[in-house]
N, C-alpha and C positions, 0 to 999 in steps of 0.2 A: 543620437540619430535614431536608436532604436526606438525609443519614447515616442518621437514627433513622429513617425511612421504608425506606431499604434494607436496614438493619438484621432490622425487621419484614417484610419482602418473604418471602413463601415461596420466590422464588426465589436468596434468598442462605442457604437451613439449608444443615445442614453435604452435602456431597457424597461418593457414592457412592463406590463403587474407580471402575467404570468412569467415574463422569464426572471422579474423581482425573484418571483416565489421560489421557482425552482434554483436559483443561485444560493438564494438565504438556507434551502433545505440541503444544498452540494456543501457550502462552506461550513456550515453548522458540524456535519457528519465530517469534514473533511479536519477538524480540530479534534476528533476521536481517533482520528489516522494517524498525527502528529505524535497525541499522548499513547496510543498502541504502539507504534513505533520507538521512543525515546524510551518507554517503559522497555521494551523488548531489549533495545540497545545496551541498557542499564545493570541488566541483569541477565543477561545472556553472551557466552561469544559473537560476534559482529559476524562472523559465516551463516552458527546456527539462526540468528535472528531474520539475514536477509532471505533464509530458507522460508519462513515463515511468509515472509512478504510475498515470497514469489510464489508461494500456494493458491494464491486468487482461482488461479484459473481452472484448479480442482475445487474448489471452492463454490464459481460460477456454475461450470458442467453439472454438478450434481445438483445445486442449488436450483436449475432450472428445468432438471427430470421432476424433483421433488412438487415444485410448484404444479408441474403439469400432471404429477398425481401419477406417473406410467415409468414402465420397464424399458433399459435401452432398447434397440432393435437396429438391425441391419451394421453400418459401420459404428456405430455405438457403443456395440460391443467392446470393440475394440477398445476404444475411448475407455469406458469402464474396467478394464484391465488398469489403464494408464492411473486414472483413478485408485482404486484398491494399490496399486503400487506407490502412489505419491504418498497417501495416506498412511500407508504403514510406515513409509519414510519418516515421514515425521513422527509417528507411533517411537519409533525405535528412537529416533533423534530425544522423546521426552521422556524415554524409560531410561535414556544411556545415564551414566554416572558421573564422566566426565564431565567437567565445566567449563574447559578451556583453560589456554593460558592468558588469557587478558578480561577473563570475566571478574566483578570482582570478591572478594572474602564474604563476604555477606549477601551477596545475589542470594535471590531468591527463583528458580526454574522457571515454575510452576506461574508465578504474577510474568514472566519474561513470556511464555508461551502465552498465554492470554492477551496478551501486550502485540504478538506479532500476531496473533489469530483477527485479533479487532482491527488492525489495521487492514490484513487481507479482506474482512468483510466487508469494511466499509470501501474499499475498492470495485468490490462488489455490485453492493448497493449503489454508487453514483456513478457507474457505468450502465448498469439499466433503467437508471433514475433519465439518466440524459439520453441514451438511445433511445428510450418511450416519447419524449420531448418532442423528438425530431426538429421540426424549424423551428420552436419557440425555444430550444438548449439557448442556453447562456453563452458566450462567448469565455474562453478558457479563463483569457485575460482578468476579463469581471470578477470572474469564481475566485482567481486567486486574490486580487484585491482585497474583496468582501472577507475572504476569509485571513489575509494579514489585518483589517482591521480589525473583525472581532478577535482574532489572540489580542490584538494590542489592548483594547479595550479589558478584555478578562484579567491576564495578565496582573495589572498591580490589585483587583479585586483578589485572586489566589494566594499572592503573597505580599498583601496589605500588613499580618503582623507576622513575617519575618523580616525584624529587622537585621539579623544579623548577615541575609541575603540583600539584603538590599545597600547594606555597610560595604559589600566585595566587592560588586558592581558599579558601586557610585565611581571609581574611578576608570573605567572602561566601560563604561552605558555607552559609551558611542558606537565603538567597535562592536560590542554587543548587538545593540540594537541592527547594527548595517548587514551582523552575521543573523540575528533571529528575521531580516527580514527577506536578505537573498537565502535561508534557508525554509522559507514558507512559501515565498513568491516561485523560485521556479521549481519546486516538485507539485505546487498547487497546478500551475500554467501547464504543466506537462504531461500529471494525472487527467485534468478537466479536458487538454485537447485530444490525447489518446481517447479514453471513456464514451468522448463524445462522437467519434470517427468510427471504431472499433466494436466489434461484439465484447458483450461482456465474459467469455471465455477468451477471447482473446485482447482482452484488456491488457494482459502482460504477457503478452507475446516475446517480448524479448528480456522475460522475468531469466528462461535460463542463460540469457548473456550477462545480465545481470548478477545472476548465483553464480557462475563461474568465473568470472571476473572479479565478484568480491575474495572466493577462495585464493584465487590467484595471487589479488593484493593485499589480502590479510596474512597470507601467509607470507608474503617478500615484507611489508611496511612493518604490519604488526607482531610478526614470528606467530599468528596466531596456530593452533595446533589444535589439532581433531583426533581422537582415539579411531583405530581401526573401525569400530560399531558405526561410530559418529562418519566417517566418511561413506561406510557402506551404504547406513541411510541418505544420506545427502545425494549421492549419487541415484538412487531411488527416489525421490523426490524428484530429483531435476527430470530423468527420464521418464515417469510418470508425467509431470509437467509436461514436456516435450511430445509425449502419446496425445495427450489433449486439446497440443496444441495444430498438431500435424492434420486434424479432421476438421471438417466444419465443424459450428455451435450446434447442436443436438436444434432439430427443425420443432415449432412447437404444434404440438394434432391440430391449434383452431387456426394456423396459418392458412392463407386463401391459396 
């Protein structure tokens, strides 16, 4: 039902060149989001990681002082505090020692931070990509299409010669496949229709329901476990986040 309702959607006809363009350039960056994220996952606790994810929107705030080349002013300020606190959050979160209990022997921090930094950014990016847009943004739906199809297409190009990955799978490629495609399809559809509604500070708006929800269930599902430092900063982060998100988007000086 939900299909044939999208189906009929006038927001899934077919698409223009320029909204071609701007889709090809959302799903493109939105398979560095994936690989940011899975790397993060991989080698990081599932708390720390999703800390990383929901940094966007200290990420966007300063991103968009920077571009504009100037110092906060006025409720700003304030924001910039929120800032400098998120940020050391996560400072302390990748100085801490601890790894968690469900990260695993061989992790690596250091690729896991980078992993969830690239994700936050490209969240970033195809948030102001598609608020610049305006009526020519792609419809969410498309974005996520376009971009389950190129994974699918790369995909056996990456691991053409692992055979002995493709020997695991061969008897579960079904189930595989239905999980790699409802896990593309609806955080592509949900990223691209936030991004596209939403200031790009407030692209994750509800990153800290997010972050505390995952601690929540990582600690009841996974026994996951955080050292005293590690929870200090995460708490730091989240309320930084939260300072960020409480003010408008910093105004930009050539606004009319």
């Amino acid at each position: 039902i939900l299909v044939l309702h999208l189906r009929q959607s006038p927001q899934t006809s077919t698409l223009s060149f320029p909204q071609r363009k701007i889709a090809l350039k959302v799903s493109a960056l939105m398979l560095f989001y994936y690989l940011g994220a899975i790397v993060a996952i991989q080698h990081l606790p599932l708390v720390m990681a999703v800390l990383l994810f929901g940094s966007s929107p200290l990420i966007a705030w300063a991103l968009n002082l920077i571009i504009e080349k100037r110092l906060p002013v006025g409720a700003e300020l304030t924001q910039s505090l929120g800032v400098l606190l998120g940020m050391a959050g996560l400072v302390g979160l990748a100085l801490s020692k601890h790894k968690g209990s469900v990260a695993p022997a061989d992790a690596l921090p250091l690729l896991g931070y980078l992993g969830g930094i690239t994700a936050a950014v490209v969240t970033v990016i195809n948030a102001r990509m598609l608020r610049r847009s305006g009526d020519q943004a792609p419809s969410p739906l498309s974005i996520s299409m376009i971009t389950a199809t190129l994974g699918a297409l790369l995909a056996p190009l990456l691991f053409i010669d692992s055979a002995d990955l493709l020997g695991r799978i061969q008897e579960s490629w079904l189930a595989l496949l239905g999980l790699g495609t409802l896990a593309t399809l609806i955080p592509g559809f949900a990223i691209a229709h936030a991004a596209s509604r939403l200031p790009p500070t407030a692209t994750s708006t509800v990153s800290i329901q997010l972050q505390v929800w995952t601690i929540i269930l990582g600690w009841i599902i996974l026994n996951e476990t955080l050292s005293g430092v590690q929870v200090a900063a995460a708490l730091a982060v989240m309320l930084g986040t939260g300072i960020c998100l409480w003010y408008p988007e910093p105004q930009s000086s050539k606004a009319q």
